[in-house]
N, CA, C and O atoms as a Tripos MOL2 file, in Angstrom:
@<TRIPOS>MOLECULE
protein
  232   231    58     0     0
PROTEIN
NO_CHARGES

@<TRIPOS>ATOM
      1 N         111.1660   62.6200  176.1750 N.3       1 UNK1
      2 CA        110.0330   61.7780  176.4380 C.3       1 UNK1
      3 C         108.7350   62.4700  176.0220 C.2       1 UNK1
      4 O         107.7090   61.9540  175.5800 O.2       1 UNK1
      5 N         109.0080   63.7340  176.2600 N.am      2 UNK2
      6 CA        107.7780   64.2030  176.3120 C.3       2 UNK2
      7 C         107.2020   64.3240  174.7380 C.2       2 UNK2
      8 O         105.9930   64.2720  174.5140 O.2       2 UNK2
      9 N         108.1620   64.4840  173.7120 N.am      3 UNK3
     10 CA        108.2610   64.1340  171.9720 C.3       3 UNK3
     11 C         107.2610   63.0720  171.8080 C.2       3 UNK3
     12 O         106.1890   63.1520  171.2090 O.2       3 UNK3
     13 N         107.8000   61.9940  172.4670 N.am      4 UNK4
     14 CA        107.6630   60.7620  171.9560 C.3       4 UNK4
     15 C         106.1030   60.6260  172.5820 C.2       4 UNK4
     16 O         105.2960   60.1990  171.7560 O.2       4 UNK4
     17 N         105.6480   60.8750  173.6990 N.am      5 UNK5
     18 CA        104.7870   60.7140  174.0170 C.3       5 UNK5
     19 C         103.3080   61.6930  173.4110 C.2       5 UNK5
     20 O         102.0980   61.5260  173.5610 O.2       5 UNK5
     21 N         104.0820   62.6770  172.7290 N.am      6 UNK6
     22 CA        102.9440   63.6230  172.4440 C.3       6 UNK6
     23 C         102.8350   63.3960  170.9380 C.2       6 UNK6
     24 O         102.2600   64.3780  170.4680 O.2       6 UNK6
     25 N         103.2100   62.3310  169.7820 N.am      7 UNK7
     26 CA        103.5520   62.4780  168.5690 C.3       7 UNK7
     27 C         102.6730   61.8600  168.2960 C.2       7 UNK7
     28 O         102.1810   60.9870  169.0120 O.2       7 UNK7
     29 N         102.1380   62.3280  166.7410 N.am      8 UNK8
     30 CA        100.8230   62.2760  166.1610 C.3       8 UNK8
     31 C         101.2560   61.8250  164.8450 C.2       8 UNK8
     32 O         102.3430   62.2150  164.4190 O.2       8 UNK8
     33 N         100.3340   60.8460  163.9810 N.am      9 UNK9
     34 CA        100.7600   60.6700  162.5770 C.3       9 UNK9
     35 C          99.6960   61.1910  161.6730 C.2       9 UNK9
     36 O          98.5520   60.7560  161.5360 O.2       9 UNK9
     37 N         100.3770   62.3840  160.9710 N.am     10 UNK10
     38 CA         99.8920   62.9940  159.8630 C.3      10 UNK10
     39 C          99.2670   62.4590  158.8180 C.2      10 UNK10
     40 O          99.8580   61.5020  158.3180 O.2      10 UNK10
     41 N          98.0340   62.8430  158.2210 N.am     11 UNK11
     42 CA         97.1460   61.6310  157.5120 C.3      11 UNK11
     43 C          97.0310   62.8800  155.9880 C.2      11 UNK11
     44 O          96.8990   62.5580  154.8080 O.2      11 UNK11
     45 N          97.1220   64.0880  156.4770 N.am     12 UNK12
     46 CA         96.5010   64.6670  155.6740 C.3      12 UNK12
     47 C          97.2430   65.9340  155.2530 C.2      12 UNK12
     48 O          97.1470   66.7600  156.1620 O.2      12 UNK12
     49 N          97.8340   66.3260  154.3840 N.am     13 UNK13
     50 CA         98.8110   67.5720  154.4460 C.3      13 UNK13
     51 C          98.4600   68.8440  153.3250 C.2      13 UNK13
     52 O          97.7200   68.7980  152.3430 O.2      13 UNK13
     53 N          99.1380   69.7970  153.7650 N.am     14 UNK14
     54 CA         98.4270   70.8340  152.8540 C.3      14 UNK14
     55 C          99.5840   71.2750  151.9970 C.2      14 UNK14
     56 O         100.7070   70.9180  152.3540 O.2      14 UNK14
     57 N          99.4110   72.2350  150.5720 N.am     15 UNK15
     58 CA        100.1570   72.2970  149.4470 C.3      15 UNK15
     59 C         101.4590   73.5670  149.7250 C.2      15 UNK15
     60 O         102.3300   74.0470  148.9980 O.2      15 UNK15
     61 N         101.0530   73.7780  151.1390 N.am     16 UNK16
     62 CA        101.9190   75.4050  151.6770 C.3      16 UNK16
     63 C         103.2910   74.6130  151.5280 C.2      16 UNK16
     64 O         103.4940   73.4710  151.9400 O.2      16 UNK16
     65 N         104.2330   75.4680  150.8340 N.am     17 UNK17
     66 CA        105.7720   74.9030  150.6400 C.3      17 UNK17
     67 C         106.3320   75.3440  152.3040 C.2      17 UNK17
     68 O         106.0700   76.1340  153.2100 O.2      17 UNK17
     69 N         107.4700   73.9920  151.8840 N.am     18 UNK18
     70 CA        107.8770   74.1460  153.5460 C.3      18 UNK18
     71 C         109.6080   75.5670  153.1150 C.2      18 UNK18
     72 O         110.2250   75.4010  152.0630 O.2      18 UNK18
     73 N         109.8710   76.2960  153.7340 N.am     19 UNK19
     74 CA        110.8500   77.4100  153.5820 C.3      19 UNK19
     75 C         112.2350   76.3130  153.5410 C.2      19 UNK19
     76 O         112.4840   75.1520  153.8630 O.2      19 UNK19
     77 N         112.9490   77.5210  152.9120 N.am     20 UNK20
     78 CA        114.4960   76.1960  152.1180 C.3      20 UNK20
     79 C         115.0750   76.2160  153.4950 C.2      20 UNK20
     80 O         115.5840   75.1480  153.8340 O.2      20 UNK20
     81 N         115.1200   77.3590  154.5190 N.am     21 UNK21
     82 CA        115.8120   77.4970  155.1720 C.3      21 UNK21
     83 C         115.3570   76.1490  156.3970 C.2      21 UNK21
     84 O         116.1430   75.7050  157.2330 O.2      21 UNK21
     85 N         114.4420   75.8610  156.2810 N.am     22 UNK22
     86 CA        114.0500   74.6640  157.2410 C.3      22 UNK22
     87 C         114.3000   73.2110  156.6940 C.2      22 UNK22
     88 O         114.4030   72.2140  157.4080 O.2      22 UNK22
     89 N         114.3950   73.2410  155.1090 N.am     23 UNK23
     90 CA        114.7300   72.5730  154.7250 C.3      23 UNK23
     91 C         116.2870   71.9290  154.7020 C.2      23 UNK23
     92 O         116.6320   70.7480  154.7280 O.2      23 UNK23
     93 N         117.1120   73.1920  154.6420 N.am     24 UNK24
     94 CA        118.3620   73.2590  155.1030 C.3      24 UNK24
     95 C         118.7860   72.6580  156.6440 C.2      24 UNK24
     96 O         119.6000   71.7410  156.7590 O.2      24 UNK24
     97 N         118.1680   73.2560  157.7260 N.am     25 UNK25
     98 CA        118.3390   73.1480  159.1960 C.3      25 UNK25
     99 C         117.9280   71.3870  159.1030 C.2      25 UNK25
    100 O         118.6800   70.5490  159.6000 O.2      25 UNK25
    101 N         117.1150   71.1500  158.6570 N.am     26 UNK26
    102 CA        116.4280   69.3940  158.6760 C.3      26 UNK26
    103 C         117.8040   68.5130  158.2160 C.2      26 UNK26
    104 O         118.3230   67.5600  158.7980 O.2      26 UNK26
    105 N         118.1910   69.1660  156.9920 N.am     27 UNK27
    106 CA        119.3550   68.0880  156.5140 C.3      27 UNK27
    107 C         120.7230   68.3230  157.5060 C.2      27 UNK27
    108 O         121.4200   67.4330  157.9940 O.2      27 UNK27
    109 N         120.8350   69.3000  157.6030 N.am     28 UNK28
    110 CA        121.9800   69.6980  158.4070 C.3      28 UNK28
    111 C         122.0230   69.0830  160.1050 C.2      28 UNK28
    112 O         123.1120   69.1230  160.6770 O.2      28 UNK28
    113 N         121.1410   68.6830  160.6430 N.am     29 UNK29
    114 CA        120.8170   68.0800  161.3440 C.3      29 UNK29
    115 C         120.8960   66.3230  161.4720 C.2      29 UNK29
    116 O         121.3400   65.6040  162.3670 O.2      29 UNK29
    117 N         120.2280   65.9970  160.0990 N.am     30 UNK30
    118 CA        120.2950   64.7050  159.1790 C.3      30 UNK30
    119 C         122.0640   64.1610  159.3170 C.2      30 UNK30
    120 O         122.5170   63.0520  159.6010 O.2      30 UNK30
    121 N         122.6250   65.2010  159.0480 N.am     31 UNK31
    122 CA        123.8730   65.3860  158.5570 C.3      31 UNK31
    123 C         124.9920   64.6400  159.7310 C.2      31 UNK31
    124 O         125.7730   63.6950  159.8420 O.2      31 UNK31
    125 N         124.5450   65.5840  160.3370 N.am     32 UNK32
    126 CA        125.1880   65.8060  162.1920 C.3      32 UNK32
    127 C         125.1210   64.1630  162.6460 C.2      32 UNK32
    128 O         126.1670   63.5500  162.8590 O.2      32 UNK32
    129 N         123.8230   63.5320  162.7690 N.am     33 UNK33
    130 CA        123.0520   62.7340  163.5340 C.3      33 UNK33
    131 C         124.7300   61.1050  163.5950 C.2      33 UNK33
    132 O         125.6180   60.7430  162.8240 O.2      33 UNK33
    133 N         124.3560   60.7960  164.6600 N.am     34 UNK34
    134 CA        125.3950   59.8250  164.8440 C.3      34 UNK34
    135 C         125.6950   58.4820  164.1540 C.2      34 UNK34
    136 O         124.8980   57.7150  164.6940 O.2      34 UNK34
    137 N         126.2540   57.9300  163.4510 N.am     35 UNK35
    138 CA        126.0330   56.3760  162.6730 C.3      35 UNK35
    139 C         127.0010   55.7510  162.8370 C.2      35 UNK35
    140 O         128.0530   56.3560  163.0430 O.2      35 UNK35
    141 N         126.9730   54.0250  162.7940 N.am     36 UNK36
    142 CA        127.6930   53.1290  163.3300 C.3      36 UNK36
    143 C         128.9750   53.5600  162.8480 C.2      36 UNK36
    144 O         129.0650   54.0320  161.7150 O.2      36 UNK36
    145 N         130.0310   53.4390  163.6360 N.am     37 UNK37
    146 CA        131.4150   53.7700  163.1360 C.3      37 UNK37
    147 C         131.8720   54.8290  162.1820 C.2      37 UNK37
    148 O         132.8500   54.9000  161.4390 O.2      37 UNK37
    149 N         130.7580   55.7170  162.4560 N.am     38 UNK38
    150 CA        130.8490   57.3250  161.6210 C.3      38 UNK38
    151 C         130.8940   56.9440  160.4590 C.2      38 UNK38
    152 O         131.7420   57.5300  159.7860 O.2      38 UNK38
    153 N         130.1640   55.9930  159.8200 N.am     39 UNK39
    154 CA        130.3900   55.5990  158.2190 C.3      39 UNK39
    155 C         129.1440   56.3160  157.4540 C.2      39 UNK39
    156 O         128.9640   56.0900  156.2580 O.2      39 UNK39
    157 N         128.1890   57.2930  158.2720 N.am     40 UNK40
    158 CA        127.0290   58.5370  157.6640 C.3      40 UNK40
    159 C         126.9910   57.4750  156.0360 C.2      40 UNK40
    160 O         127.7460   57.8110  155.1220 O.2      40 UNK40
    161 N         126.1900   56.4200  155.8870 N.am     41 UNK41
    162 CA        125.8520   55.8470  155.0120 C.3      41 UNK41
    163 C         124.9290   56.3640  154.1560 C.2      41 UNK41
    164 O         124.9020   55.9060  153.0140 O.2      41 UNK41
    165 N         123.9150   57.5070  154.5690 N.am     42 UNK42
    166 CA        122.9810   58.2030  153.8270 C.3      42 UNK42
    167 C         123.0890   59.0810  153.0000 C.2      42 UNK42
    168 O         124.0050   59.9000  153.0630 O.2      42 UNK42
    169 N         122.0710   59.0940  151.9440 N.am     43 UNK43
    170 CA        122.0580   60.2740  150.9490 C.3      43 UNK43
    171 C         120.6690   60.9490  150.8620 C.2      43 UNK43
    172 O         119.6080   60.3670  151.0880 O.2      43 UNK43
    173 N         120.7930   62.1430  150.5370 N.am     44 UNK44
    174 CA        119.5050   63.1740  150.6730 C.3      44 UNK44
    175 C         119.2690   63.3940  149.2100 C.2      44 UNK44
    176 O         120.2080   63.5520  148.4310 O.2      44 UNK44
    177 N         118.1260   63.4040  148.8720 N.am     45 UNK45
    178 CA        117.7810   64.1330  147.7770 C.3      45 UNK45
    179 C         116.4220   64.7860  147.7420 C.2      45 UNK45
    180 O         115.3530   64.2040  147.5610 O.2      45 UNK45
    181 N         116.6510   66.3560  147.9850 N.am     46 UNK46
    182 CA        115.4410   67.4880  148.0460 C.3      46 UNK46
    183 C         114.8950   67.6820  146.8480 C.2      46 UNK46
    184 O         115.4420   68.2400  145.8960 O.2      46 UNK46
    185 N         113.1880   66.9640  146.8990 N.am     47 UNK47
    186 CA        112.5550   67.2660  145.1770 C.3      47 UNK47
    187 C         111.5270   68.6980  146.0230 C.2      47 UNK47
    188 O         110.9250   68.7780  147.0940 O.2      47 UNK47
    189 N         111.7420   69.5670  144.9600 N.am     48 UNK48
    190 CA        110.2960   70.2830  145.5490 C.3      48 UNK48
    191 C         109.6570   70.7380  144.3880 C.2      48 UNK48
    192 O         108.7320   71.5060  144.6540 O.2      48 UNK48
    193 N         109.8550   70.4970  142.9860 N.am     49 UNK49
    194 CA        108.7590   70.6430  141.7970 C.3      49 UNK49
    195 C         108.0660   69.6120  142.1280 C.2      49 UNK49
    196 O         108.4000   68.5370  142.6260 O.2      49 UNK49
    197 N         106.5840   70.2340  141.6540 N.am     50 UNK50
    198 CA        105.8420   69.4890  141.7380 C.3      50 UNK50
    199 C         105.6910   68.1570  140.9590 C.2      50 UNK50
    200 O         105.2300   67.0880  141.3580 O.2      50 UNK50
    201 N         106.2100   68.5010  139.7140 N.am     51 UNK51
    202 CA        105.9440   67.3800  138.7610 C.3      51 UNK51
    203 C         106.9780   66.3700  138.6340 C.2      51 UNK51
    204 O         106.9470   65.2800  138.0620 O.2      51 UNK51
    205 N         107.7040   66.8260  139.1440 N.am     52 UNK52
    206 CA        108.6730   65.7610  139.6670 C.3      52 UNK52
    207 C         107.9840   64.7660  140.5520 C.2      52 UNK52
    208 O         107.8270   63.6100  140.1600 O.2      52 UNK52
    209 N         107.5220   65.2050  141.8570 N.am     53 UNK53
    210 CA        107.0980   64.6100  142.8090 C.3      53 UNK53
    211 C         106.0430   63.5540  142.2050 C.2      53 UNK53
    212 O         105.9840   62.3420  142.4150 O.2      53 UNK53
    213 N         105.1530   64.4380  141.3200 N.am     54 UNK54
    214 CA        103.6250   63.2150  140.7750 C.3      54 UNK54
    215 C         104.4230   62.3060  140.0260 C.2      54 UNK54
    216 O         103.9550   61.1700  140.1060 O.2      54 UNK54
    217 N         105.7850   62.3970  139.1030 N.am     55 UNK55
    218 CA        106.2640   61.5960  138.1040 C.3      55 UNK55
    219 C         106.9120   60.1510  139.1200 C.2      55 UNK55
    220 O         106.9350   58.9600  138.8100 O.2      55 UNK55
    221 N         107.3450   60.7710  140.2830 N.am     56 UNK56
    222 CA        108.4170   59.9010  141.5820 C.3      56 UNK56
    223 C         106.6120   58.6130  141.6640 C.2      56 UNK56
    224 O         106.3770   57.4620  141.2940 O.2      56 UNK56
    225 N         105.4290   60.2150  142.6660 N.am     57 UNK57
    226 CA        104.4290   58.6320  142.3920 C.3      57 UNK57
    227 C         104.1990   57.7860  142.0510 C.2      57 UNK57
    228 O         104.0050   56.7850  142.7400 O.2      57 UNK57
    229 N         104.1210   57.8620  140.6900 N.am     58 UNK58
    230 CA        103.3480   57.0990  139.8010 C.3      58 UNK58
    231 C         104.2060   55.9890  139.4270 C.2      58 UNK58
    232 O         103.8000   55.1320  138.6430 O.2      58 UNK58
@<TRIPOS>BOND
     1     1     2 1
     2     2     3 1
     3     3     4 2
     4     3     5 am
     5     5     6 1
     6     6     7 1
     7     7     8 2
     8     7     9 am
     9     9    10 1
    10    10    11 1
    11    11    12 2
    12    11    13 am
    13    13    14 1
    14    14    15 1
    15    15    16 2
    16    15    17 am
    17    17    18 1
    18    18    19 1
    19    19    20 2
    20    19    21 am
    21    21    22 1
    22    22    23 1
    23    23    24 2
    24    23    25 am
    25    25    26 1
    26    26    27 1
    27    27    28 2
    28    27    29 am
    29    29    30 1
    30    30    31 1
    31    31    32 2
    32    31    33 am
    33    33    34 1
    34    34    35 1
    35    35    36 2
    36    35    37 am
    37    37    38 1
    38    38    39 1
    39    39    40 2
    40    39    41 am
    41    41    42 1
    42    42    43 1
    43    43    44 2
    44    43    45 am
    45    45    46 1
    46    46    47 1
    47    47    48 2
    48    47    49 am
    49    49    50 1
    50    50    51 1
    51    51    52 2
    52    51    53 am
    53    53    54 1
    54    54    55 1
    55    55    56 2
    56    55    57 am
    57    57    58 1
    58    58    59 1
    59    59    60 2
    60    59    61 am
    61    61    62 1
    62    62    63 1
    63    63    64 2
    64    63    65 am
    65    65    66 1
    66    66    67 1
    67    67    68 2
    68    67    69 am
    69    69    70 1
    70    70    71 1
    71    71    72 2
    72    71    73 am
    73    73    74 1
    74    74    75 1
    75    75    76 2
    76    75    77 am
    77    77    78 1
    78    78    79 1
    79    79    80 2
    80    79    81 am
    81    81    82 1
    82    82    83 1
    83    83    84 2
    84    83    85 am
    85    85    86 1
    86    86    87 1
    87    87    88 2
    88    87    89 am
    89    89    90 1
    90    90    91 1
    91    91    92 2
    92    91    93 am
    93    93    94 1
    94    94    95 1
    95    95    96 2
    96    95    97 am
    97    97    98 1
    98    98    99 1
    99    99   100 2
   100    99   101 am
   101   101   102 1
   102   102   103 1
   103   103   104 2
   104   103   105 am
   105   105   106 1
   106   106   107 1
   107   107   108 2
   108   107   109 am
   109   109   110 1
   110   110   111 1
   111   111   112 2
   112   111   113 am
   113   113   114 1
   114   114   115 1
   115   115   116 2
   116   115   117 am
   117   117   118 1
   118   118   119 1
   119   119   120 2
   120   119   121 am
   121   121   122 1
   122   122   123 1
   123   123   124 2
   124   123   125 am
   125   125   126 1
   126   126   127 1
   127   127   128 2
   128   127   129 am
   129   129   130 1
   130   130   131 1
   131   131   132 2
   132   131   133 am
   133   133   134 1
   134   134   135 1
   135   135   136 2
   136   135   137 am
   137   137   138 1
   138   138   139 1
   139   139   140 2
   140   139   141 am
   141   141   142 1
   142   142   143 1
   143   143   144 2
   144   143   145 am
   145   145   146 1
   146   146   147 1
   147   147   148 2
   148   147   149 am
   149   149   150 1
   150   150   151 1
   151   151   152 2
   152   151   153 am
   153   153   154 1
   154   154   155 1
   155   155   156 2
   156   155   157 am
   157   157   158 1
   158   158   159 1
   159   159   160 2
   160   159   161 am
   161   161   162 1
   162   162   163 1
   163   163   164 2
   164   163   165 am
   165   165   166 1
   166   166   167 1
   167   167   168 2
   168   167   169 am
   169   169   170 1
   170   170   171 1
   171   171   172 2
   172   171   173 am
   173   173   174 1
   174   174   175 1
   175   175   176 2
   176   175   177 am
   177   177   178 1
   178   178   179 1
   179   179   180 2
   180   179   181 am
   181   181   182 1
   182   182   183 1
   183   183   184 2
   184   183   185 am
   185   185   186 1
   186   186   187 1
   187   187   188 2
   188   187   189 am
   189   189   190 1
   190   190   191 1
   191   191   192 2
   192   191   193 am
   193   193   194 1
   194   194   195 1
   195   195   196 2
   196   195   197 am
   197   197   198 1
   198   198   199 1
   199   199   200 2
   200   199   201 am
   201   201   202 1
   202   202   203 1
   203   203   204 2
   204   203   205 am
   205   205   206 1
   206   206   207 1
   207   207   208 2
   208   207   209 am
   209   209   210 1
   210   210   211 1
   211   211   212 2
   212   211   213 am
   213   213   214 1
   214   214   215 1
   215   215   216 2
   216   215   217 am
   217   217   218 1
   218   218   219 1
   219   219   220 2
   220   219   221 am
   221   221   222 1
   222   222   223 1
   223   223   224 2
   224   223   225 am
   225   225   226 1
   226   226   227 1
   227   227   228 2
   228   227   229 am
   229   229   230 1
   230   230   231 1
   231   231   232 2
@<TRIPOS>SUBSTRUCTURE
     1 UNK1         2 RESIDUE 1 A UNK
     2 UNK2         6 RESIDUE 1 A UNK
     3 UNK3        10 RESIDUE 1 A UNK
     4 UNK4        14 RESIDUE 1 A UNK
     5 UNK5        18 RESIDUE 1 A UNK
     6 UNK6        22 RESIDUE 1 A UNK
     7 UNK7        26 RESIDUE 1 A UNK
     8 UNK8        30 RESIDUE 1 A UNK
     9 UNK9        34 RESIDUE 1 A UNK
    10 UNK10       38 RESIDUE 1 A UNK
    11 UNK11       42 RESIDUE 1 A UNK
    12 UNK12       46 RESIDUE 1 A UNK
    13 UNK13       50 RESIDUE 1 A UNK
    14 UNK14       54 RESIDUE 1 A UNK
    15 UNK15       58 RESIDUE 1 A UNK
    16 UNK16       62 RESIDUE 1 A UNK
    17 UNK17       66 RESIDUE 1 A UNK
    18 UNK18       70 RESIDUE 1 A UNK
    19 UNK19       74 RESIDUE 1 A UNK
    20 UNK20       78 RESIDUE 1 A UNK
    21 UNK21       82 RESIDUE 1 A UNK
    22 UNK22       86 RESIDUE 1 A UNK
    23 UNK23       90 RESIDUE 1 A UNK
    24 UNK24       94 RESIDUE 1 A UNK
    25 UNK25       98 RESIDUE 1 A UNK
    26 UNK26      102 RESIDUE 1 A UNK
    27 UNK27      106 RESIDUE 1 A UNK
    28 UNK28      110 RESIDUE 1 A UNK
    29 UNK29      114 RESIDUE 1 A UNK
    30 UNK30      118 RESIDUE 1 A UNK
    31 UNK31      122 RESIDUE 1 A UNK
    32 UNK32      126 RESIDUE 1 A UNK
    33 UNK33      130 RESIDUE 1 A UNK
    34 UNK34      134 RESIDUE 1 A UNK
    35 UNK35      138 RESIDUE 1 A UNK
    36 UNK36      142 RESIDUE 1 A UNK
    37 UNK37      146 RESIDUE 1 A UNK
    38 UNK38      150 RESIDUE 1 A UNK
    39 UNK39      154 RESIDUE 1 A UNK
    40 UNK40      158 RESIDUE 1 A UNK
    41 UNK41      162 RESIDUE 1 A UNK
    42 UNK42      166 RESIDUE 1 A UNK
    43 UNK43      170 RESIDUE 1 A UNK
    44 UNK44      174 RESIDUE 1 A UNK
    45 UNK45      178 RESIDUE 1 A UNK
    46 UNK46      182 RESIDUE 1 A UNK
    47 UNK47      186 RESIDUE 1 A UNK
    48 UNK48      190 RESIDUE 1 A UNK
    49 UNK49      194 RESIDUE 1 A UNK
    50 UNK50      198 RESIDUE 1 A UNK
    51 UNK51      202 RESIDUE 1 A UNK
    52 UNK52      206 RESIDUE 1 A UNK
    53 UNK53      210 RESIDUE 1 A UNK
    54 UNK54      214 RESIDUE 1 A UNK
    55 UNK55      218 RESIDUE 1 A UNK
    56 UNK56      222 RESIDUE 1 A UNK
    57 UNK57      226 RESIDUE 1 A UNK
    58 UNK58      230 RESIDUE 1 A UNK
């Protein structure tokens, strides 16, 4: 409760890369998380070049 009640939406972010290893723990987590009739319907895909990311923008 106390998550939910204290959560803020990010407007503005800075260029500091986030570490793989958190990046790892996030999906692995992702991974875990429970779905209807265990059918884990999702797919991940980690971009972290940059120019990838502006090319995904645009």
């Amino acid at each position: 409760m106390k998550e939910i009640q204290t959560r803020r939406s990010i407007r503005k972010y800075t260029d500091q890369k986030v570490e793989d290893e958190k990046i790892l723990s996030l999906l692995e987590s992702a991974r875990l998380a429970p779905s209807g009739s265990n059918t884990q319907p999702w797919n991940f895909i980690v971009i972290t070049d940059q120019e990838v990311k502006e090319k995904l923008w645009k």
